[in-house]
DOROVEX-646973 format. One record per residue (C-alpha): y negated, z, x. Coordinates in Angstrom, 1 decimal, padded with zeros to 4 digits. Each point is the difference from the previous one (the first is absolute). Last residue first. Layout:
BEGIN
{atom {Y, Z, X}};
...
This chain:
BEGIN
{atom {-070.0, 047.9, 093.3}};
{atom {-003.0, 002.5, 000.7}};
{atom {-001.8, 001.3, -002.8}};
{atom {000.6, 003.6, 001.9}};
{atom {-003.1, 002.3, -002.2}};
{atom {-001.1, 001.5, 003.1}};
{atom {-001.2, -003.6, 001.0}};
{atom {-001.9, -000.4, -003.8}};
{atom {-001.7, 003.5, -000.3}};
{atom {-001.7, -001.2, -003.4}};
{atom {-003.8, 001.2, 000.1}};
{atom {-001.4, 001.5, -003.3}};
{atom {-003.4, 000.8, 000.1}};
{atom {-002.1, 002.6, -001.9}};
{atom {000.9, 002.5, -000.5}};
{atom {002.1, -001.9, -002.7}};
{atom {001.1, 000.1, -003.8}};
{atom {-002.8, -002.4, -001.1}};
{atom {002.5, -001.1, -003.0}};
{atom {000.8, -003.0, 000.9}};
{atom {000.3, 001.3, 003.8}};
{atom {003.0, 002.7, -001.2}};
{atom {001.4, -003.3, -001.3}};
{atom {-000.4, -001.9, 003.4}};
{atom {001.5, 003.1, 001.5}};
{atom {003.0, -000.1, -002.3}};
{atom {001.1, -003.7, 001.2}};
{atom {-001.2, 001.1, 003.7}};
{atom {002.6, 002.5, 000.4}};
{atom {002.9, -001.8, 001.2}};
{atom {-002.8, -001.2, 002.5}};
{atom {-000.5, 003.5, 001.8}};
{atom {-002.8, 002.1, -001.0}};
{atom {-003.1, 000.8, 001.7}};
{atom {-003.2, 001.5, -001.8}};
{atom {-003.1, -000.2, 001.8}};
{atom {-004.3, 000.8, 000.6}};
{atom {-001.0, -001.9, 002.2}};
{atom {-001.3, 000.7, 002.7}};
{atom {-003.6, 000.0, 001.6}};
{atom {-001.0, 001.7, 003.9}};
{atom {-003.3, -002.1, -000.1}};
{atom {000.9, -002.4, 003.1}};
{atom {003.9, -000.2, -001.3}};
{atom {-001.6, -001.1, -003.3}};
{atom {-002.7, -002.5, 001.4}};
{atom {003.0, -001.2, 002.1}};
{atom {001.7, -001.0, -003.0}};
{atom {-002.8, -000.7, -002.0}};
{atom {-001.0, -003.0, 002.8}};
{atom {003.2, -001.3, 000.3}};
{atom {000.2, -000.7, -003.8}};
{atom {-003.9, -001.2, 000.1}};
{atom {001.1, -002.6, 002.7}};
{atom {003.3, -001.4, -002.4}};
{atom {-002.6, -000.2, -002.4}};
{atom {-000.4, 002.3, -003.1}};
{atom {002.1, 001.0, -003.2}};
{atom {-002.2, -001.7, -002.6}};
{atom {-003.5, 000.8, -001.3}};
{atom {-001.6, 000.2, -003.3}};
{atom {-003.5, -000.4, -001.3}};
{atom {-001.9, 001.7, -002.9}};
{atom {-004.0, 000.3, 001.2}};
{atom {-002.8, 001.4, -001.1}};
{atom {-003.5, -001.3, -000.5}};
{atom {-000.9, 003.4, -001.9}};
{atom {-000.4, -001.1, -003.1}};
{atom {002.1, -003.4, 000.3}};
{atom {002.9, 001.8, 000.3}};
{atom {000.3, 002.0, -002.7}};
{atom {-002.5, -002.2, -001.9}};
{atom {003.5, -002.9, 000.5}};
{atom {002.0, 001.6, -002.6}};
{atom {003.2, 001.0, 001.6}};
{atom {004.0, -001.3, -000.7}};
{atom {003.1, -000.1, 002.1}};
{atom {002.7, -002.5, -000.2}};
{atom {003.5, 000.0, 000.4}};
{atom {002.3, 000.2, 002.8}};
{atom {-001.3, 002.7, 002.4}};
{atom {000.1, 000.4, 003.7}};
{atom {-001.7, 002.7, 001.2}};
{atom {-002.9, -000.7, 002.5}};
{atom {-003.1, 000.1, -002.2}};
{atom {-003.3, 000.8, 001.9}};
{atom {-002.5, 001.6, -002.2}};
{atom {-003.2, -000.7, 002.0}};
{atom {-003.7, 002.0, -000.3}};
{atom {-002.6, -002.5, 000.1}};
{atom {-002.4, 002.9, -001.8}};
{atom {002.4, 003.1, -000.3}};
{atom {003.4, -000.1, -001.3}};
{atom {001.4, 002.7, -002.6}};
{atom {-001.0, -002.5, -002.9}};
{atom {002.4, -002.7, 001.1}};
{atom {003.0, 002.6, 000.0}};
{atom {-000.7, 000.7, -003.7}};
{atom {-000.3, -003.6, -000.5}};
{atom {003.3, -001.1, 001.7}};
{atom {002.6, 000.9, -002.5}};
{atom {003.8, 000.0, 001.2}};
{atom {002.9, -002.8, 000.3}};
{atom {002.5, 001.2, 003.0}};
{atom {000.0, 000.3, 003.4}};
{atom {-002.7, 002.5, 000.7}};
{atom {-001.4, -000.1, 002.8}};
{atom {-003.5, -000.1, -000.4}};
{atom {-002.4, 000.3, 003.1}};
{atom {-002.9, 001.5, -001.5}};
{atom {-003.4, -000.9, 002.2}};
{atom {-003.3, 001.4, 000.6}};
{atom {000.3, 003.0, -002.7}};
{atom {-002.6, 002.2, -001.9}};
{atom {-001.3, -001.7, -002.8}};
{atom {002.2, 001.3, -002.5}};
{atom {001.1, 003.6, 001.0}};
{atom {-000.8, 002.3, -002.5}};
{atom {000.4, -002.6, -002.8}};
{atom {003.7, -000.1, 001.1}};
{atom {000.5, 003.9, 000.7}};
{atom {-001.3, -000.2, -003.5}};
{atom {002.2, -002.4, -001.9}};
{atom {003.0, 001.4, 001.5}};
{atom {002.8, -002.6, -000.1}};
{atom {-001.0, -001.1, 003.2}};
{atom {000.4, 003.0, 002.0}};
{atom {-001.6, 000.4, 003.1}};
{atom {001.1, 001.4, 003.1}};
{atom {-002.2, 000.7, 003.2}};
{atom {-000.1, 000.7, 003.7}};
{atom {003.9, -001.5, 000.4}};
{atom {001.7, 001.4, 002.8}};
{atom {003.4, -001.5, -000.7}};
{atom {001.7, 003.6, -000.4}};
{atom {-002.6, 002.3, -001.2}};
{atom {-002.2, -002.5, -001.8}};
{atom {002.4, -002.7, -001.7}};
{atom {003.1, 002.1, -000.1}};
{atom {-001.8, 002.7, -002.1}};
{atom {-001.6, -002.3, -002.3}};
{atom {003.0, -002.0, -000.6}};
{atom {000.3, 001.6, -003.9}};
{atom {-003.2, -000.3, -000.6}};
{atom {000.6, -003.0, -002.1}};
{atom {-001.7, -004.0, -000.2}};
{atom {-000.5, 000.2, 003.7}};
{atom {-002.5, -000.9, 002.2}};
{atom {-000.4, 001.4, 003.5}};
{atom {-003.3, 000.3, 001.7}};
{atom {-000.5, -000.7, 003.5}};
{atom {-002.8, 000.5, 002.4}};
{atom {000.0, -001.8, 002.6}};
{atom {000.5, 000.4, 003.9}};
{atom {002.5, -002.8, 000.4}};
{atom {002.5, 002.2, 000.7}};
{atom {-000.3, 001.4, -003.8}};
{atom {000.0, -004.1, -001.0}};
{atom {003.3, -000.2, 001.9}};
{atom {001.7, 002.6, -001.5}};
{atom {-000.8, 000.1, -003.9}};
{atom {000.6, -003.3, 000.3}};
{atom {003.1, 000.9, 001.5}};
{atom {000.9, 001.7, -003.1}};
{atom {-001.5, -003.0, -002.1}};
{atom {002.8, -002.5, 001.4}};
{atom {003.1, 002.0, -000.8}};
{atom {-001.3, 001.9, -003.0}};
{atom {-003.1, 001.6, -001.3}};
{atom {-001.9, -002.2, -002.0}};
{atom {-003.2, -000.6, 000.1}};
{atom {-002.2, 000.8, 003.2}};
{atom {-003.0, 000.6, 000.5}};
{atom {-003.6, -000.3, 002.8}};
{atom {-002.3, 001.5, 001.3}};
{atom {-001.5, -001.5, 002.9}};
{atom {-001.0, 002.7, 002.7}};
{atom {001.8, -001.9, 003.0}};
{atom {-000.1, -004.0, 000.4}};
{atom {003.0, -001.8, -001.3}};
{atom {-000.9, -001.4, -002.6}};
{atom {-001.6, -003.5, 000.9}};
{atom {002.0, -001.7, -002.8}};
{atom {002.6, -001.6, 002.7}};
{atom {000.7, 003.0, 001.5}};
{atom {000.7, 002.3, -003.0}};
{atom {001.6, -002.9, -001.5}};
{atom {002.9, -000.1, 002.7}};
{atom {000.4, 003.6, 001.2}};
{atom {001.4, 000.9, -004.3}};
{atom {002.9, -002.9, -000.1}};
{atom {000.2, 000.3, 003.7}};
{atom {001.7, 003.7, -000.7}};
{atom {001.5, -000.9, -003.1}};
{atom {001.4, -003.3, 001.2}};
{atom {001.5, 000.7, 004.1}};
{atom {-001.5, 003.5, -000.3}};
{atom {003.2, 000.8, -001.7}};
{atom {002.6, -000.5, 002.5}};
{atom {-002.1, 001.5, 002.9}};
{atom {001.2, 003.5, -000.7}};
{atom {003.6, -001.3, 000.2}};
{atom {-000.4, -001.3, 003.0}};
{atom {-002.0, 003.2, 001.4}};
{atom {-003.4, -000.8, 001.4}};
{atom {-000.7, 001.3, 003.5}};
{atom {000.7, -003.0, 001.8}};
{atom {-001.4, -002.8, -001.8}};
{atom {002.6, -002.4, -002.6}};
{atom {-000.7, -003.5, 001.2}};
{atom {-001.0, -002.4, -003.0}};
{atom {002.1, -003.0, -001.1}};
{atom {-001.6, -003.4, -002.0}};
{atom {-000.9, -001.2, 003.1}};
{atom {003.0, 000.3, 001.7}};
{atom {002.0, -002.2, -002.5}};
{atom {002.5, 001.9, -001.9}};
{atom {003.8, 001.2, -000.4}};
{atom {001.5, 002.5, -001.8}};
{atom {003.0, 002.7, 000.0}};
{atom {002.3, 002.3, -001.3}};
{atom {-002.2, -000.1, -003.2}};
{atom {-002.1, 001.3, -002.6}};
{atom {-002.8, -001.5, 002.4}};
{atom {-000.2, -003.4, -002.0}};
{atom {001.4, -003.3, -001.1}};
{atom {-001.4, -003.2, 000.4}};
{atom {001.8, -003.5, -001.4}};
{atom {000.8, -002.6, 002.0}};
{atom {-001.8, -003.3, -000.5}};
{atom {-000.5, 000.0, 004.0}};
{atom {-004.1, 001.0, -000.3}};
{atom {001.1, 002.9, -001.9}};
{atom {000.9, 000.2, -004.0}};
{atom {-001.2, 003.4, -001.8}};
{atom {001.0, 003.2, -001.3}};
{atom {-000.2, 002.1, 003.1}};
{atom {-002.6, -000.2, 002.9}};
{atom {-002.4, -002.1, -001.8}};
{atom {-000.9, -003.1, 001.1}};
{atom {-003.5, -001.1, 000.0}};
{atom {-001.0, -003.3, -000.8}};
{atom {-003.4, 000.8, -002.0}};
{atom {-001.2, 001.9, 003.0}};
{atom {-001.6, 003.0, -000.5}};
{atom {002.3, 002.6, 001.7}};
{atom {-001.1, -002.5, 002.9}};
{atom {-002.8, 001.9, 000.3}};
{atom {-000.9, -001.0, 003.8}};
{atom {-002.7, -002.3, -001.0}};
{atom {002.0, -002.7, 001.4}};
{atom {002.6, 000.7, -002.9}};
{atom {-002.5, 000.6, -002.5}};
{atom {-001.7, -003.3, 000.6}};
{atom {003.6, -002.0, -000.3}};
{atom {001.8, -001.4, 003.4}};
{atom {002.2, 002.9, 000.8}};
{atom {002.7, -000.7, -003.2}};
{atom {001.1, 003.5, -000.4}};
{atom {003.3, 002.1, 000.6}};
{atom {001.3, 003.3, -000.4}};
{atom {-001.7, 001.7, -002.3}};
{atom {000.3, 003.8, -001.2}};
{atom {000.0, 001.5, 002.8}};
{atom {002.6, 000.3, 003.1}};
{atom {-000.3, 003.0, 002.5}};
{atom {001.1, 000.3, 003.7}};
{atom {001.8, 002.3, 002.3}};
{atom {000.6, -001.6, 003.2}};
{atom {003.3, 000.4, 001.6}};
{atom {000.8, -003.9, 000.4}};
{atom {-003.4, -001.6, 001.4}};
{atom {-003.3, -001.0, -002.4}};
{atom {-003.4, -001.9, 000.6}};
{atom {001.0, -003.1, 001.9}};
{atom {003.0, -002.0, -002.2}};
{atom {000.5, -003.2, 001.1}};
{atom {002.9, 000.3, 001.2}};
{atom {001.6, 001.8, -003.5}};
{atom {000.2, 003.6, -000.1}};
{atom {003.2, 002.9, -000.8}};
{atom {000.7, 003.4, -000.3}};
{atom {-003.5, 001.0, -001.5}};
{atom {-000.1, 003.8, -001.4}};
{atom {-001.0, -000.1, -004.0}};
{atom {-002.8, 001.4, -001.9}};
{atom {-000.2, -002.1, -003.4}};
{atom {-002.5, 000.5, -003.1}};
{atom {000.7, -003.0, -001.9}};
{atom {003.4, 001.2, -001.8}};
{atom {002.3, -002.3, -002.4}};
{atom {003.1, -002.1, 000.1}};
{atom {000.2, -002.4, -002.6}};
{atom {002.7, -001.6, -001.4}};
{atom {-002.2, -001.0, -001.9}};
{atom {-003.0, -002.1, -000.6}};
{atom {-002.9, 001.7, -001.9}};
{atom {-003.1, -001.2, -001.1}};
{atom {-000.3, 001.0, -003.6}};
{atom {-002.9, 002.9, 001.5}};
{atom {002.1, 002.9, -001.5}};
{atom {003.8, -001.6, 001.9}};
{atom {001.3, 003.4, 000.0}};
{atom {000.8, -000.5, 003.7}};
{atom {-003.7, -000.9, 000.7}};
{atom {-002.2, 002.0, -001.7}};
{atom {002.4, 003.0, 000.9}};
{atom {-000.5, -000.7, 003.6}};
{atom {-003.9, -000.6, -000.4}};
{atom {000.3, 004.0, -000.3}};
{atom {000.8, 000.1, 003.4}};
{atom {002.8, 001.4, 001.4}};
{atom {000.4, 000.6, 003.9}};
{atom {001.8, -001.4, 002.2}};
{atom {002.1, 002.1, 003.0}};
{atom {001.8, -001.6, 003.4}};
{atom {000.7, -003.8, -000.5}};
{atom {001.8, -001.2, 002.6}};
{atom {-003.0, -002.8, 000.8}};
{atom {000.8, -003.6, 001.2}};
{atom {-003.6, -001.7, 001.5}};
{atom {-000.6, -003.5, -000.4}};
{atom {-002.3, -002.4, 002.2}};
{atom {002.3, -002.7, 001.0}};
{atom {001.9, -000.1, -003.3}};
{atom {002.6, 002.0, -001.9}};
{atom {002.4, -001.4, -002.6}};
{atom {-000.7, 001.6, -003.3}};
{atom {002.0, 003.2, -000.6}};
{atom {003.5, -000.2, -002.0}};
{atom {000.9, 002.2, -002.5}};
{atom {002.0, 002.9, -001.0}};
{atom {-001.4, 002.6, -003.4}};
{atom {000.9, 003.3, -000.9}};
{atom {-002.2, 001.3, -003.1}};
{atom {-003.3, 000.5, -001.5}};
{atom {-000.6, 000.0, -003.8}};
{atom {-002.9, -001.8, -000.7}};
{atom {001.0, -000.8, -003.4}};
{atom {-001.8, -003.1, 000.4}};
{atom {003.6, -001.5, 001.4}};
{atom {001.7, 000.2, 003.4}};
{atom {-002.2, 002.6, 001.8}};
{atom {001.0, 000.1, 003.8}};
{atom {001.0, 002.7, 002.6}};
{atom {000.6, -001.3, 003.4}};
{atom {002.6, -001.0, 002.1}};
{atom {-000.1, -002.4, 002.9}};
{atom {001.5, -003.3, 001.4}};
{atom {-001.9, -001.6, 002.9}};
{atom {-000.6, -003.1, 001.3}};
{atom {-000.8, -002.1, 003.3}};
{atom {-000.2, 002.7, 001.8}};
{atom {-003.4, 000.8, 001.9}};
{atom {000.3, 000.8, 003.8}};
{atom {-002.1, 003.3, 001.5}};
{atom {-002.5, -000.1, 002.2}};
């Protein structure tokens, strides 16, 4: 096994201020302990929680910070204690890295749950050193909160799955939706609801996109494999199709109406929210009550369900579906993102982009 250094000074990209402009940025990584993993950080995607963060939209923000939860890296060095990794292993980091083990949802094997959780980036570790993320040279993390990258699955392919991927697997397993012939939907189609699109088709299901244009009509059915697209702003594709779906996964990560989606839902149908969103939303309870529906959200998923999608996608044949740039282009990638300016993923090609000191 390899030896762990005491510590290590890397380069990323940080935000300095809730502009969330991104630039170069040296530090210091915590000290490593018995069970750590270092990582040379290989590609990391962008997530939409990125801009959230950097931009400060949830008042929550510490900077510098160094961004990027969706981490496939190669492993040059491991702690003694350290059982389930080696150097040359290709492994992915998520969007926590730490949890308190004792708490129900940690024993229940949901530690996403756990109201001690440390998030990858944007937050203080065990040590009182803050975290910073993948847009980096490097990382380090415990080997539980690292999954290993299966043979067959590009790194940069993987990046994604590692939140939008898991962010879709997760509440399909844990609502009992996973069983072929369900018909299901989508809303929003970006980072996370593309794999929906995905996973849910694997799955066996039949999946409806909604969208409040035609415009992604095309994409949605001859390029994702979508069996139907339905336009919300059409009051008559609506009516056409209320009553009609088991679940809607909604994805949309900013403040939207939830009655017309309520309506589209069949008795204990379940809108599952999974975008993060800073300000309330509003239904009148008949919608839900009429038809003993359900609104419920779901985070990420465990560090299990993580491995699980991953080999679920290499099983299945699924990919995402990519954009890689180098990091001196991840300022105007997070703008194209504002704007949903992405098919559907971007993935930040950190080792080609030579961060090295």
């Amino acid at each position: 096994m390899g030896s762990l250094a005491s510590e290590k000074t890397v380069i990323g990209w940080a935000a300095r201020d809730a502009s969330g402009v991104l630039s170069p940025y040296t530090y210091t990584l915590r000290k490593t302990e018995a069970e750590d993993v270092v990582i040379k950080v290989l590609y990391c995607g962008i997530c939409h929680t990125d801009i959230h963060q950097t931009k400060n939209h949830l008042g929550m923000s510490n900077y510098p910070m160094v961004p990027g939860h969706e981490v496939v890296g190669e492993v040059t060095e491991v702690g003694p204690e350290v059982t389930r990794f080696q150097p040359g292993d290709v492994v992915g980091i998520g969007v926590i890295v730490g949890c308190c083990r004792t708490c129900q949802p940690c024993k229940a094997d949901v530690e996403q749950y756990c109201n001690k959780r440390i998030w990858s980036y944007n937050d203080v570790y065990t040590d009182g050193k803050p975290t910073h993320g993948g847009f980096a040279s490097s990382m380090i993390v415990n080997q539980k909160f690292a999954v290993k990258i299966p043979a067959g699955l590009a790194p940069e392919q993987a990046a994604p799955l590692l939140c939008a991927g898991v962010t879709v697997y997760s509440p399909l397993k844990h609502f009992g939706l996973m069983k072929p012939g369900l018909r299901g939907a989508i809303l929003g189609l970006g980072g996370v609801g593309h794999m929906g699109i995905k996973v849910a088709k694997a799955m066996g299901h039949h999946v409806t996109v909604i969208s409040s244009s035609d415009k992604k009509k095309a994409e949605a059915m001859d390029h994702l494999g979508a069996d139907a697209y339905l336009v919300s702003s059409d009051a008559t594709q609506m009516a056409t199709a209320a009553d009609s779906l088991d679940y809607i996964i909604d994805t949309v990560p900013v403040n939207h109406p939830l009655e017309p989606y309520l309506s589209l839902l069949k008795l204990d149908g379940k809108l599952i929210l999974t975008g993060v969103i800073n300000e309330p939303l509003q239904f009148v309870s008949p919608m839900v009550m009429l038809g003993r529906k359900a609104i419920t959200g779901s985070f990420i998923g465990s560090m299990t369900e993580t491995q699980e999608v991953l080999e679920f996608c290499v099983e299945k044949g699924l990919t995402s579906t990519i954009e890689i740039v180098k990091m001196d282009y991840v300022n105007q990638a997070i703008e194209r993102l504002e704007r949903n300016d992405v098919r559907y993923r971007f993935v930040v090609d950190v080792a080609g982009s030579k961060l090295e000191l």
